[in-house]
Short mmCIF file of the C-alpha atoms (twelve columns), coordinates in Angstrom:
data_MODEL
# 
_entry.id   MODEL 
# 
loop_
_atom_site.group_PDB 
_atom_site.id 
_atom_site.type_symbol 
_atom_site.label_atom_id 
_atom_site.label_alt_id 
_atom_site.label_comp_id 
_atom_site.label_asym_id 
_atom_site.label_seq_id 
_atom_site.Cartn_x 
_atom_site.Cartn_y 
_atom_site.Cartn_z 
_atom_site.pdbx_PDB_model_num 
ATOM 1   C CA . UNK A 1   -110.966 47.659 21.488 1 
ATOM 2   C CA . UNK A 2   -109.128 46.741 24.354 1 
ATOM 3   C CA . UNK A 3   -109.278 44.655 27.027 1 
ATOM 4   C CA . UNK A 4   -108.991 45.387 30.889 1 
ATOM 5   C CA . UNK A 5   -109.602 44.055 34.545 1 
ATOM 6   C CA . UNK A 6   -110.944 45.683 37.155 1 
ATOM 7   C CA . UNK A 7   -108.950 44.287 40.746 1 
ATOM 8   C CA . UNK A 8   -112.007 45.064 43.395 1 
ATOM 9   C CA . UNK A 9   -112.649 41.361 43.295 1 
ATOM 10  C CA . UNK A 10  -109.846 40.368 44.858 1 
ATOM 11  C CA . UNK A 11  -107.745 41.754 47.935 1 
ATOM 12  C CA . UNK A 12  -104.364 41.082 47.086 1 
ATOM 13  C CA . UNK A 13  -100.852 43.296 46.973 1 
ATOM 14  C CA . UNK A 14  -101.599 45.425 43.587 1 
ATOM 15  C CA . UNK A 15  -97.929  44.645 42.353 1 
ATOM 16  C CA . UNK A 16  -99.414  41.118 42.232 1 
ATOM 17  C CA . UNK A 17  -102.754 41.923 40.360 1 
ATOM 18  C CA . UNK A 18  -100.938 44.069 37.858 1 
ATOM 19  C CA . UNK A 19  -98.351  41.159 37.476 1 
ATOM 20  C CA . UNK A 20  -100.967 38.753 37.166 1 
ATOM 21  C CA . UNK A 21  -103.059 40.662 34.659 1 
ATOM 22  C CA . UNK A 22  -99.339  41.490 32.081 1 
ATOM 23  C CA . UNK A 23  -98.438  37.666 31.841 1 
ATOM 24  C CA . UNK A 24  -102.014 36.921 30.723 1 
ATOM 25  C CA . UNK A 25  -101.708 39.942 28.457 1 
ATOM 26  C CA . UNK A 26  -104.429 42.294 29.223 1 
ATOM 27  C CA . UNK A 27  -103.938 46.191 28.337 1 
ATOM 28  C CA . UNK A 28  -105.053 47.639 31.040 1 
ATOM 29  C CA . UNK A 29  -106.337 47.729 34.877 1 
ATOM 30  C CA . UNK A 30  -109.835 49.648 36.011 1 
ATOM 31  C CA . UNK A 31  -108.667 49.921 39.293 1 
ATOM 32  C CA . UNK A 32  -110.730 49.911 42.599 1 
ATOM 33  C CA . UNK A 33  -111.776 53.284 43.729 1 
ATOM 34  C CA . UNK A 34  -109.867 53.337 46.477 1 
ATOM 35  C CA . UNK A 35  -107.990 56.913 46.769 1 
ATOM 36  C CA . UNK A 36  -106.845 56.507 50.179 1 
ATOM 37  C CA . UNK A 37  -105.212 53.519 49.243 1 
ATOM 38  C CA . UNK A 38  -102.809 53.951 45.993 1 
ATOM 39  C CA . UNK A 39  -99.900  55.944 45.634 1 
ATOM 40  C CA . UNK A 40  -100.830 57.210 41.950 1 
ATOM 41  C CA . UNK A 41  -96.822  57.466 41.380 1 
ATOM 42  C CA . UNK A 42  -96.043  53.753 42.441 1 
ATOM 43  C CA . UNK A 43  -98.850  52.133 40.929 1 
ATOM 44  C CA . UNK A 44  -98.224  54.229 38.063 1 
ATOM 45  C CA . UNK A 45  -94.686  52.976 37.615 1 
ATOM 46  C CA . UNK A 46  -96.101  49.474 38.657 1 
ATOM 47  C CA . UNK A 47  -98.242  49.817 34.801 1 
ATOM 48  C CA . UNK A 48  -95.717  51.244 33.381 1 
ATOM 49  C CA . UNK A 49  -93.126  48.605 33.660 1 
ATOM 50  C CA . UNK A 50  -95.490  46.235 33.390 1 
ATOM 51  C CA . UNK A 51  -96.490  47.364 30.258 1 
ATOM 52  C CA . UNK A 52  -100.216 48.378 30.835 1 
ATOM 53  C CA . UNK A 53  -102.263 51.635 31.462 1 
ATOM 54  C CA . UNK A 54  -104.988 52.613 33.566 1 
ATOM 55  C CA . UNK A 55  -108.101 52.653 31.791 1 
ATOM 56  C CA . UNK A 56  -110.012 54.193 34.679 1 
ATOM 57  C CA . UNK A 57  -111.704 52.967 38.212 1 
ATOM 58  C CA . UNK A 58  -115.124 52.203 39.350 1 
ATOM 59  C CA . UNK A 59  -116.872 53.456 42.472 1 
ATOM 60  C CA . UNK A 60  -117.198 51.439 45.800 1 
ATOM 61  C CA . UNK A 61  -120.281 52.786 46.912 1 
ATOM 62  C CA . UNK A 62  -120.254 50.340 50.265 1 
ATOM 63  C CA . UNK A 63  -121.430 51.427 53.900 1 
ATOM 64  C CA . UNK A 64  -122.366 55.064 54.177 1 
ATOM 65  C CA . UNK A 65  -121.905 55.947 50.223 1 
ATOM 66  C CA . UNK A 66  -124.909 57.369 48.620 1 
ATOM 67  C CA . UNK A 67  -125.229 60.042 45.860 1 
ATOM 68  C CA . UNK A 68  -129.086 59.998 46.967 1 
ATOM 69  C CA . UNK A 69  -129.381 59.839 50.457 1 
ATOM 70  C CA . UNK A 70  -131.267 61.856 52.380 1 
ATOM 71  C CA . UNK A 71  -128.370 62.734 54.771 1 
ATOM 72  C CA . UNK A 72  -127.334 66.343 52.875 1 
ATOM 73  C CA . UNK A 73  -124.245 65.350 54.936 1 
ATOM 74  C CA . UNK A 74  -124.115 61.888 53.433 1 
ATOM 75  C CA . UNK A 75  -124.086 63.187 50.053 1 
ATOM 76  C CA . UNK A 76  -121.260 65.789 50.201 1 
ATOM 77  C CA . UNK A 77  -118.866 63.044 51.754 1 
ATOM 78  C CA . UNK A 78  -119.886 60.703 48.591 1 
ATOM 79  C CA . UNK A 79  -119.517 63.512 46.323 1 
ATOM 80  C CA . UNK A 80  -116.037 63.770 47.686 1 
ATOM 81  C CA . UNK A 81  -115.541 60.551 47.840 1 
ATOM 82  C CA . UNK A 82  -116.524 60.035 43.571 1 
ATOM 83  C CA . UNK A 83  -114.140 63.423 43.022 1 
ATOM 84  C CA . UNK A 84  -110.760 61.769 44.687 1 
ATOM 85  C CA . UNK A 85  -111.616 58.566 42.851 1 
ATOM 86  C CA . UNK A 86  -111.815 61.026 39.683 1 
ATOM 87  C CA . UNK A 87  -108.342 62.732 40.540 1 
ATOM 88  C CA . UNK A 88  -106.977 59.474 41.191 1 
ATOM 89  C CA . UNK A 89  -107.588 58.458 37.756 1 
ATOM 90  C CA . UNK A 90  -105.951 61.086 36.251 1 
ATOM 91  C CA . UNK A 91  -103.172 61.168 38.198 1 
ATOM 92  C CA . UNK A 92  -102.673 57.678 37.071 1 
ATOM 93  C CA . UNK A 93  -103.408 58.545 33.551 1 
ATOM 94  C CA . UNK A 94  -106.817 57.046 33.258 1 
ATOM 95  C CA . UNK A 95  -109.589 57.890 30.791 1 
ATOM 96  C CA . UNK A 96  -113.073 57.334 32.865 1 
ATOM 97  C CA . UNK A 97  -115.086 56.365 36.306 1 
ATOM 98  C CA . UNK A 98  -117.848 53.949 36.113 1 
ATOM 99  C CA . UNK A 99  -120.364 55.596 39.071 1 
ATOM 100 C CA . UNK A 100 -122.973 52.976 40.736 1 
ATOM 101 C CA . UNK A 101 -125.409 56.432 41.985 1 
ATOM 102 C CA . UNK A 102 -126.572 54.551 45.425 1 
ATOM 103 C CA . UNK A 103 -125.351 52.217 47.911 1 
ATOM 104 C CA . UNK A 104 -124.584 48.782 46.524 1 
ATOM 105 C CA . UNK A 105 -126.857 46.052 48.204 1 
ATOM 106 C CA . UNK A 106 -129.496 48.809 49.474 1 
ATOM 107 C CA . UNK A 107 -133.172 48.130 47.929 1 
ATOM 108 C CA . UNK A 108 -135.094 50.626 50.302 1 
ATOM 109 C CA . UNK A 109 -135.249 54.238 48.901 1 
ATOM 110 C CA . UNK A 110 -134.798 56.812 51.814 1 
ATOM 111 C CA . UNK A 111 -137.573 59.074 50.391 1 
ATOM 112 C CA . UNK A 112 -139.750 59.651 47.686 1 
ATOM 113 C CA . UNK A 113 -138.672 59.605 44.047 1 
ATOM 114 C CA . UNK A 114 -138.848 63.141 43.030 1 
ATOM 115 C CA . UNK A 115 -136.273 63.857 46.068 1 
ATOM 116 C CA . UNK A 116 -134.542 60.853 45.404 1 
ATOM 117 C CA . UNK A 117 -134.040 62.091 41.523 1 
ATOM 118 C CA . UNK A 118 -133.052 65.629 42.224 1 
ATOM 119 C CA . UNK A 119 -130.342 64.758 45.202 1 
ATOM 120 C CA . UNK A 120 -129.155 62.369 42.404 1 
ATOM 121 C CA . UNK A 121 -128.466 64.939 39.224 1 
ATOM 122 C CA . UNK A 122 -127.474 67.438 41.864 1 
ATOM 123 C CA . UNK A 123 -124.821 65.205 43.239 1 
ATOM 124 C CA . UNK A 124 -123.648 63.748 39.669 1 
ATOM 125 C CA . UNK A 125 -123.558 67.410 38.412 1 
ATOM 126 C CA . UNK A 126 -121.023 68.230 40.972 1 
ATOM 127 C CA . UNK A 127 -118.657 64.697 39.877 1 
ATOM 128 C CA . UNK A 128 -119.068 65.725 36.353 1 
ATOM 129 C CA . UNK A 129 -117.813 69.060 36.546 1 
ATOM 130 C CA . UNK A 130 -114.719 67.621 38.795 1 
ATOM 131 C CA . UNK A 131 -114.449 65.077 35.984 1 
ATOM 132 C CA . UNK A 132 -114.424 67.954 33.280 1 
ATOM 133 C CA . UNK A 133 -111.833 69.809 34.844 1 
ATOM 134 C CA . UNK A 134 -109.769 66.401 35.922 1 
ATOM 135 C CA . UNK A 135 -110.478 65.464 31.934 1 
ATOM 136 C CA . UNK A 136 -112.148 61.625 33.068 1 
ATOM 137 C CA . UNK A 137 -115.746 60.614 31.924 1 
ATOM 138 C CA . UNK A 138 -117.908 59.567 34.179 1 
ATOM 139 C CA . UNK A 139 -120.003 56.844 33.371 1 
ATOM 140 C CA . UNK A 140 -123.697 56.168 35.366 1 
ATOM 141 C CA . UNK A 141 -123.788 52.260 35.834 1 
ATOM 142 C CA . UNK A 142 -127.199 50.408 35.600 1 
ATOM 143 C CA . UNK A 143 -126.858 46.874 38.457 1 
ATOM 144 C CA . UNK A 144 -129.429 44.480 38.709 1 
ATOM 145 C CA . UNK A 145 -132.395 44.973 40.936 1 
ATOM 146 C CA . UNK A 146 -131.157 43.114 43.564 1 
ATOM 147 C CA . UNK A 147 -128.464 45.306 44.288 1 
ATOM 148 C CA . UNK A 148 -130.318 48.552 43.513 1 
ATOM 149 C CA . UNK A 149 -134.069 49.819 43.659 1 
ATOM 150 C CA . UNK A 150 -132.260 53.151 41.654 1 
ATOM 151 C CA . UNK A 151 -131.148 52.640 38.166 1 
ATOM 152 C CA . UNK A 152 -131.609 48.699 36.753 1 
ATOM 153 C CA . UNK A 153 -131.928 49.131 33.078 1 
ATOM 154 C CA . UNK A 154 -129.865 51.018 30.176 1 
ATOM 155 C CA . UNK A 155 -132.893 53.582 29.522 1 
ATOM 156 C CA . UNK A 156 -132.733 54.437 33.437 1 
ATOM 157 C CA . UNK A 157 -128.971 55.120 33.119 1 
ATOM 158 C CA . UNK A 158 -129.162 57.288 29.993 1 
ATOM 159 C CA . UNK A 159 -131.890 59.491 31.161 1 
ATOM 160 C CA . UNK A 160 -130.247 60.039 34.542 1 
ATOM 161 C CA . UNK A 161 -127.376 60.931 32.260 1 
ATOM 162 C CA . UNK A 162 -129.657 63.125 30.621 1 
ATOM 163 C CA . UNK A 163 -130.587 65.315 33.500 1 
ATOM 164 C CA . UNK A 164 -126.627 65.572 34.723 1 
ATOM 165 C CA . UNK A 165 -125.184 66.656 31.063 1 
ATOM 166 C CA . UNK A 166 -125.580 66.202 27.098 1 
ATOM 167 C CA . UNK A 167 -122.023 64.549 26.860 1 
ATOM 168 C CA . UNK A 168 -122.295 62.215 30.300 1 
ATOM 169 C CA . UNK A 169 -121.805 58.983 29.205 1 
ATOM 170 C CA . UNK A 170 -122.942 55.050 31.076 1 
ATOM 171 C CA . UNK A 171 -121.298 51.691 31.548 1 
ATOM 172 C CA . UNK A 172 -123.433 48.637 30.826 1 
ATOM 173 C CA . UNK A 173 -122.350 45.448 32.405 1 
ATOM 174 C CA . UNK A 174 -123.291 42.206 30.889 1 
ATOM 175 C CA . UNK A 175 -124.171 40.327 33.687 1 
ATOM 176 C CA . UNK A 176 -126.841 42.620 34.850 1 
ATOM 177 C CA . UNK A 177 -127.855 43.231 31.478 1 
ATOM 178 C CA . UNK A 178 -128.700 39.502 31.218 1 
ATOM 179 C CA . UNK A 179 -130.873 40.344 34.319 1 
ATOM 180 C CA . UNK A 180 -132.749 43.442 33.397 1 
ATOM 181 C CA . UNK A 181 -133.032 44.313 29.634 1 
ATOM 182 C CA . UNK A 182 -135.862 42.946 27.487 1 
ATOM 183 C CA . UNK A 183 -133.396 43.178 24.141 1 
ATOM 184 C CA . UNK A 184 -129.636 42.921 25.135 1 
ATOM 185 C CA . UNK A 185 -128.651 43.828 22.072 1 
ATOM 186 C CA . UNK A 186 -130.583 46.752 21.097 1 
ATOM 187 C CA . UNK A 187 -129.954 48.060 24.782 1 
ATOM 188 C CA . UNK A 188 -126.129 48.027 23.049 1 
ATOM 189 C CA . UNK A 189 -127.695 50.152 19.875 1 
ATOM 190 C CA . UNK A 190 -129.453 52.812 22.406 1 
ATOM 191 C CA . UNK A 191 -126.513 53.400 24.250 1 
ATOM 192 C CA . UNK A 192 -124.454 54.866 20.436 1 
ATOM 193 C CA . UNK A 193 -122.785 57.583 21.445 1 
ATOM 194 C CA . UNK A 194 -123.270 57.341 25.130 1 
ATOM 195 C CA . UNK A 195 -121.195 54.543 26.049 1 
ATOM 196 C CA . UNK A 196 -118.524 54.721 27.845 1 
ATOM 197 C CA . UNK A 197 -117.446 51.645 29.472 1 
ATOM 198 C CA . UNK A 198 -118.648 47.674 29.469 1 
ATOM 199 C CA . UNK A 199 -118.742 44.893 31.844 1 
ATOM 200 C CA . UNK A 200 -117.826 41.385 31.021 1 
ATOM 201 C CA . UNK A 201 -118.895 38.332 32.843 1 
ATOM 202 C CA . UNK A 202 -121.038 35.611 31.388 1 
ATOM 203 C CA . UNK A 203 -124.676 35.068 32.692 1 
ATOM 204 C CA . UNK A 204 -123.317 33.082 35.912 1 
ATOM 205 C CA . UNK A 205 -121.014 35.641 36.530 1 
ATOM 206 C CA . UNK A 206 -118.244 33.286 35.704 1 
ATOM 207 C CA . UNK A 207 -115.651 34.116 33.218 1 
ATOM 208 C CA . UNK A 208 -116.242 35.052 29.927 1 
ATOM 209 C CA . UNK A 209 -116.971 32.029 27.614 1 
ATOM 210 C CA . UNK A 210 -118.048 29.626 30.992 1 
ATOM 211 C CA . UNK A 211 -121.842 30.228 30.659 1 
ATOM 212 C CA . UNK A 212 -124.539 31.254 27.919 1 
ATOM 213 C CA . UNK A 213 -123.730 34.574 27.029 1 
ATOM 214 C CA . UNK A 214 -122.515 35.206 22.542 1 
ATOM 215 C CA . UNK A 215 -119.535 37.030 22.834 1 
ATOM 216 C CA . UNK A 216 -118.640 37.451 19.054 1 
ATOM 217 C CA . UNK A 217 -122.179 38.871 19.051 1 
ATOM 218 C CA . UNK A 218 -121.821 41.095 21.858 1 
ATOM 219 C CA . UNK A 219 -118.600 42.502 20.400 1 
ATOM 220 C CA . UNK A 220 -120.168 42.560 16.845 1 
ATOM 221 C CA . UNK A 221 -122.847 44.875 17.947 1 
ATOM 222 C CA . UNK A 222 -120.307 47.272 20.073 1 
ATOM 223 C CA . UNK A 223 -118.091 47.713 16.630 1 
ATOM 224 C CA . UNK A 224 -121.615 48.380 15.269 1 
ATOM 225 C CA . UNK A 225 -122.063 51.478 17.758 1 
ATOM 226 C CA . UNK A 226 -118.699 52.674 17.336 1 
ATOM 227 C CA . UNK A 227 -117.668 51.831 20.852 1 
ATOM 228 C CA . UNK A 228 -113.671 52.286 20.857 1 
ATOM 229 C CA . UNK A 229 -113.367 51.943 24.786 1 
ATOM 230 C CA . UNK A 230 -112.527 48.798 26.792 1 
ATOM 231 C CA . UNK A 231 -114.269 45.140 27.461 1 
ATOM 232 C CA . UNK A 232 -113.527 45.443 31.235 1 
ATOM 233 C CA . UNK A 233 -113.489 41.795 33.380 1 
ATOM 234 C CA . UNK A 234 -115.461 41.838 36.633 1 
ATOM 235 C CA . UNK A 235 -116.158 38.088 36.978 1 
ATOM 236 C CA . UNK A 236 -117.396 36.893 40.325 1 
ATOM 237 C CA . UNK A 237 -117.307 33.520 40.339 1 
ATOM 238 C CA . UNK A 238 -120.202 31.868 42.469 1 
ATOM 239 C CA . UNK A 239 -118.485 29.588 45.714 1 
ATOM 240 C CA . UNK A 240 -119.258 26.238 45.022 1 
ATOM 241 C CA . UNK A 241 -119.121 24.289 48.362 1 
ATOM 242 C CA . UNK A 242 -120.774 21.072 47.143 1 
ATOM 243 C CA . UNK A 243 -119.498 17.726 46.388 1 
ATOM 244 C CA . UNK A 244 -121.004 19.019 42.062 1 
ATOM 245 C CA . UNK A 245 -118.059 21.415 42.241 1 
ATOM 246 C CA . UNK A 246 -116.320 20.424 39.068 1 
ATOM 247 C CA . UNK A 247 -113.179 22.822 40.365 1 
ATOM 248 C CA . UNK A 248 -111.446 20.972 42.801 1 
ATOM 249 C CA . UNK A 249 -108.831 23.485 43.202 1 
ATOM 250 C CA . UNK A 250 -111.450 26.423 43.449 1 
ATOM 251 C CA . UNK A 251 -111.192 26.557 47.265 1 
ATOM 252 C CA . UNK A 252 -108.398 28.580 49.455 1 
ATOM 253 C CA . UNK A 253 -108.411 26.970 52.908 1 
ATOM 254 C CA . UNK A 254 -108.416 29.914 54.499 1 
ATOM 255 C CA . UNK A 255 -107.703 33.964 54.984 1 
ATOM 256 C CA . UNK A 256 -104.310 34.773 53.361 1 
ATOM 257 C CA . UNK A 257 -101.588 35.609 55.056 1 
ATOM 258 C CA . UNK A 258 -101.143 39.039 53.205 1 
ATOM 259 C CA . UNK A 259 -105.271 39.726 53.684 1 
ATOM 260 C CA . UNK A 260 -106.024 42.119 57.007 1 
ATOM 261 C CA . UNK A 261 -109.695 40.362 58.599 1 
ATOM 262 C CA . UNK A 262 -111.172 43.268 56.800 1 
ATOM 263 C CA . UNK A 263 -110.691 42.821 53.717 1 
ATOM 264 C CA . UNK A 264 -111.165 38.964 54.108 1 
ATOM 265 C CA . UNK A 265 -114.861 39.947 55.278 1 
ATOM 266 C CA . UNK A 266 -115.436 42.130 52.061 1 
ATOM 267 C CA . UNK A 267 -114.349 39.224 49.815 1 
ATOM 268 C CA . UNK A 268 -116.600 36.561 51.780 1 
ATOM 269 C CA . UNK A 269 -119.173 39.412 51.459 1 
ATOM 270 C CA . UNK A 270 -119.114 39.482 47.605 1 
ATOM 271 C CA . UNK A 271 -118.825 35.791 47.167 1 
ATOM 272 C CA . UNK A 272 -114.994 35.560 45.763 1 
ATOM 273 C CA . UNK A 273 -113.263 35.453 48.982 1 
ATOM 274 C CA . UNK A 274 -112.439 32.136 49.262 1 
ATOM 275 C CA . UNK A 275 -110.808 31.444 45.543 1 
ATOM 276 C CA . UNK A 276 -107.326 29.957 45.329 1 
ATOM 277 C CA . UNK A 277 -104.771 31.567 43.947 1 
ATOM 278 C CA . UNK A 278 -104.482 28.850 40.799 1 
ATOM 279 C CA . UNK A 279 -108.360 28.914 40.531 1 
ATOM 280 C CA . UNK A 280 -108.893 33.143 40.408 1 
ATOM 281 C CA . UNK A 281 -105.347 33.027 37.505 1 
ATOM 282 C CA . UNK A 282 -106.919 30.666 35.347 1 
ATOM 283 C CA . UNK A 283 -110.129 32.490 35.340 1 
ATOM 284 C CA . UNK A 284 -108.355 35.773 34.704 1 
ATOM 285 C CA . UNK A 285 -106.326 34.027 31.571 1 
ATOM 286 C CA . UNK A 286 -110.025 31.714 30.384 1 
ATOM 287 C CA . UNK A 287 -111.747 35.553 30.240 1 
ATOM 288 C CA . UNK A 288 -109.306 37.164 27.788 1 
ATOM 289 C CA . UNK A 289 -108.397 34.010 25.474 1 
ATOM 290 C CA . UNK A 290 -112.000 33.706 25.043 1 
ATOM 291 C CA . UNK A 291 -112.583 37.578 24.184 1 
ATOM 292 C CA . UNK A 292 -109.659 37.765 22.062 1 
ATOM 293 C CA . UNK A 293 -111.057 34.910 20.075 1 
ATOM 294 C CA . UNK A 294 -114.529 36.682 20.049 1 
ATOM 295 C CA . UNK A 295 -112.809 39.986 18.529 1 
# 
């Protein structure tokens, strides 16, 4: 089992995430889908000398994204959106994309279920042929209700997977798993077969081994399943403005120098903007001593 680190939750150079993530030994990045924005050969010879792979990427379905919209026009550009993310993992040698169906943050459906379900398999069809061809899985991610009305749970994820192919696989994530399942751990057991990727953050979202979550019992039950694929960080560690912070160096005074407004926004957006340098590292090295010790 290996371990890797997705880099959406944090704007940064990538030579410095992929830097960051070899001298805390990790094996691998799931980097943000981004197509536009990597050149597949550098960052490719970034890993390489570095001495990690790609393991895959996961879908930014932000702004206009949305495998189920209404728009028919809406869903062809995030169809092609999920199919360069696909050919941008294998040109960088990746195995699979975790997909997020709708918009992330949207919890108004544009139409009635039945519609709604049908744009949805129609749309992941399409991505899972490209990812056939392109030889990456695609794996159907279940978030928590409060950042989708779509698919919450791992039963909603495997029988969307269902309708798109036999093989199709999902990604559960334990943070939103701590939200939504009624049995964590047998959610684990349905998903035999199926699973393709998994999420790590503890309950708070913090890193791995900082809240309430059982690691050596989460990784017990995935060697139980089979599952040979990565633990994959995506911490978000909560801002903690008040004088109960017990990080005193969690706080960056300000935008970074090397951060456009843009991305600065997206950051503040998701809650991780504002992290110091020192603070974000030391999460990034807490996650994977406490999963290695949990393996």
């Amino acid at each position: 089992m290996r371990v890797a680190m997705h880099n959406w939750m944090r704007a940064e150079p990538i030579e410095a995430t992929i830097e960051r993530l070899a001298k805390c030994g990790y094996d691998a990045i799931e980097i943000s889908g981004e197509p536009e924005k990597y050149d597949t050969r550098e960052v490719r010879g970034l890993l390489e000398r570095h001495g990690l792979t790609c393991w895959g990427s996961v879908t930014l379905m932000l702004g206009d994204r949305n495998l189920l919209a209404a728009d028919e026009r809406q869903r062809a550009m995030s169809v092609k959106y999920v199919k360069d993310t696909i050919t941008m993992v294998k040109e960088l040698g990746g195995e699979e994309i975790t997909i997020v169906p709708g918009t992330v943050g949207k919890v108004v459906a544009d139409a009635g279920p039945d519609e709604e379900w049908r744009w949805a398999v129609d749309s992941l069809k399409q991505c899972y042929e490209h990812g056939k061809r392109e030889g990456v899985r695609i794996a159907i991610e279940p978030l928590n209700r409060f950042e989708t009305y779509f698919v919450s749970r791992h039963d909603q994820a495997l029988c969307l997977a269902d309708a798109v192919a036999p093989d199709c696989g999902i990604c559960l994530d334990a943070f939103h798993m701590n939200i939504e399942e009624k049995d964590f751990f047998q959610a684990i057991r349905n998903a035999k077969g199926r699973l393709v990727d998994f999420h790590v953050a503890d309950n708070n979202r913090m890193a791995c081994g900082m809240g309430a979550l059982d690691w050596k019992r989460i990784i017990a039950t995935l060697r139980e399943i089979g599952y040979d694929g990565a633990l994959t960080v995506e911490f978000v560690a909560p801002i903690d403005r008040t004088p109960a912070n017990p990080y005193k160096n969690m706080l960056e005074a300000g935008p970074r120098p090397d951060m456009t407004p843009e991305e600065w926004k997206f950051m503040v957006d998701h809650g991780t903007g504002a992290l110091s340098d020192e603070f974000y590292t030391w999460l990034v090295q807490e996650t994977i001593d406490h999963l290695r010790q949990s393996m």
